[in-house]
C-alpha positions in Angstrom: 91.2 -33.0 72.1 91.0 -29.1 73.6 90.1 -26.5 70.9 93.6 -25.4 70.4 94.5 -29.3 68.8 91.7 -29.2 67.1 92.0 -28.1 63.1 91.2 -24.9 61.6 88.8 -25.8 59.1 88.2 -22.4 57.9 92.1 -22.8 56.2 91.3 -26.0 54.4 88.3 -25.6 52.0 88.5 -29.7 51.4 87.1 -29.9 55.0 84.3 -28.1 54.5 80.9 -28.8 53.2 77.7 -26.6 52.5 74.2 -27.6 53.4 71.0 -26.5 51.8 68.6 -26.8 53.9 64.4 -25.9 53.9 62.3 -24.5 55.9 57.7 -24.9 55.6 55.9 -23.2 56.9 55.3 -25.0 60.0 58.9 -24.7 60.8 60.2 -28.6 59.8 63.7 -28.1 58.4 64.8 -30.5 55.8 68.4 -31.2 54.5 68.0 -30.7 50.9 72.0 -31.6 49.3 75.5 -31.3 50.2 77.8 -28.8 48.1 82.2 -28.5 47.9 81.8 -25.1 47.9 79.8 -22.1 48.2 79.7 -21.2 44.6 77.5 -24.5 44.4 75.4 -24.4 47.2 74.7 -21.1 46.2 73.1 -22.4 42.8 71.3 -24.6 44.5 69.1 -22.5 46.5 68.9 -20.2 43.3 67.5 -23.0 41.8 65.2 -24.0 44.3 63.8 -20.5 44.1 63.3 -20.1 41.0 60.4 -22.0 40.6 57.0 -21.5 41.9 56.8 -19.4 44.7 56.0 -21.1 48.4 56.1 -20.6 51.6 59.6 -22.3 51.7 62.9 -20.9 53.3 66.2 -22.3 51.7 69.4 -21.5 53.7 72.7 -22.8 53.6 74.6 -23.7 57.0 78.3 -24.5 56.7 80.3 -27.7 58.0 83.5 -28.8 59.2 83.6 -32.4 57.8 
């Protein structure tokens, strides 16, 4: 497939998914969850820094499914 046949995933939300992902303090990055949509994924990392403070970096990196 060239990347003209390939889909444009950026038109069709349903092929899209949101990772939430961690970063230490040593640099290891974890995947955290999977969100639909931003809206989500975006509460997710709210929530995951809400709580006591760390030396934690939370980030979301979008995917074509």
């Amino acid at each position: 497939m060239t990347r003209d046949e390939a889909p444009d995933v950026t038109q069709d939300a349903s092929r899209t998914v949101f990772e939430l992902w961690r970063q230490d303090d040593n640099g290891n990055r974890f995947l955290m969850s999977g969100h639909p949509d931003r809206a989500t994924a975006e509460a997710a990392v709210a929530a995951m820094e809400a709580g006591v403070q760390h030396k934690q970096l939370y980030f979301l990196v979008e995917r074509a499914r």
